[in-house]
C-alpha positions, -999 to 999 in steps of 0.1 A, spaced: -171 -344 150 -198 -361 132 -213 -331 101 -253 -332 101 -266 -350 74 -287 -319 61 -256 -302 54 -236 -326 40 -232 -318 1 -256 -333 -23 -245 -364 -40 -256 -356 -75 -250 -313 -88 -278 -292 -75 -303 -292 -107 -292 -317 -126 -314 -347 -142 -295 -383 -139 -302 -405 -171 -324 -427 -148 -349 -402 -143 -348 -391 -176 -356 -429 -186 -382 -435 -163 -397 -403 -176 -399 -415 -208 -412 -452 -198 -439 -432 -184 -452 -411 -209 -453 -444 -229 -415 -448 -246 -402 -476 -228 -385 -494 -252 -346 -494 -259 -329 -486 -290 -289 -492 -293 -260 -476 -314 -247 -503 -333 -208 -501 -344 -220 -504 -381 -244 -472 -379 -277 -489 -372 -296 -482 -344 -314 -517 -332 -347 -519 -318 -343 -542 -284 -384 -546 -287 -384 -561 -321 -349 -568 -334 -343 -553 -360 -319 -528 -370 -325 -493 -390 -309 -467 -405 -308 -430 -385 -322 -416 -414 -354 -437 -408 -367 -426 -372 -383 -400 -369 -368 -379 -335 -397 -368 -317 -377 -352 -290 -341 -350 -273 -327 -342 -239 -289 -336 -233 -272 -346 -199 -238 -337 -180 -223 -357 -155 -227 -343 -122 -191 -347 -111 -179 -347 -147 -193 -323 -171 -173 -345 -200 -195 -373 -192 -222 -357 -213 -252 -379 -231 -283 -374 -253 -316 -392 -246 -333 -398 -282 -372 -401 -281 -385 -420 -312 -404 -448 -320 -391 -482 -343 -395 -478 -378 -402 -515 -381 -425 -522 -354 -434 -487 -342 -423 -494 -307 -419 -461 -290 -386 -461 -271 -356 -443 -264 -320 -441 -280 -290 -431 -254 -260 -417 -271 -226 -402 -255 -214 -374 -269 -184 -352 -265 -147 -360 -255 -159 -392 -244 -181 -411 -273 -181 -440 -287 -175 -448 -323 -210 -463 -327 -223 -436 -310 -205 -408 -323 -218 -424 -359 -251 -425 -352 -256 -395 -336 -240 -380 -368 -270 -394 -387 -300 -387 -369 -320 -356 -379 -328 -338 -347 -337 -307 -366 -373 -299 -355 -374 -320 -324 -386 -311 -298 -357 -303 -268 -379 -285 -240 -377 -303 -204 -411 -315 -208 -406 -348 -221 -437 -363 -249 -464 -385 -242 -474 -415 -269 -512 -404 -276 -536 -430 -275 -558 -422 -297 -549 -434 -334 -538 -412 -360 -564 -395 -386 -556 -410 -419 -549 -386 -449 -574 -383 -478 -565 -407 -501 -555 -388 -536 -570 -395 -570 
């Protein structure tokens, strides 16, 4: 007996975000650019090169993710932009049972205090930045 394909189970749980979706959310609300958990602690900018301290980007939002079939698959999607170049990009870290050294170091570091975690993920504004008064 052949099952319908309308009720055949979904292949991903009911509700859940995948990390693609997540990532081509961010790409387009204009960070599209990778960052990477080096083993030394550094988080390198793919856009640019260079490699940076945790400490120095400034997390403008997060988003955590389960595995669908395996809740211990679990990962955090790092908005941010480069501190050298000013790229805007993301940062994908596991966390968990299942991390990474490099990861697990990194993560460690960052600041996520004060960033934003709602669904809605940011958009890069286009317009520039005000400058600040200049003091005497």
């Amino acid at each position: 007996m052949t099952r319908d394909r309308k009720h055949q189970p979904p292949t991903t749980a009911q509700g859940s975000e995948t990390l693609l979706n997540v990532l081509n959310e961010a790409a387009d609300g204009g960070y599209g650019t990778q960052f990477i958990a080096q083993e030394d602690g550094l988080i390198q900018c793919v856009h640019c090169g260079s490699a940076s301290g945790p400490a120095s980007f400034d997390i403008v939002h997060f988003r955590r993710l389960e595995g669908a079939s395996d809740p211990a698959d679990m990962l955090i999607v790092v908005w941010s932009g480069c501190p050298t170049c000013e790229a805007h990009g993301t940062l994908t870290l596991g966390f968990g049972p299942n991390t990474s050294g490099a990861d697990a170091t990194v993560l460690a570091a960052l600041d996520l205090h004060g960033a934003d975690a709602s669904p809605a993920a940011p958009r890069v504004s286009l317009e520039q930045p005000t400058q600040r008064p200049q003091e005497e």
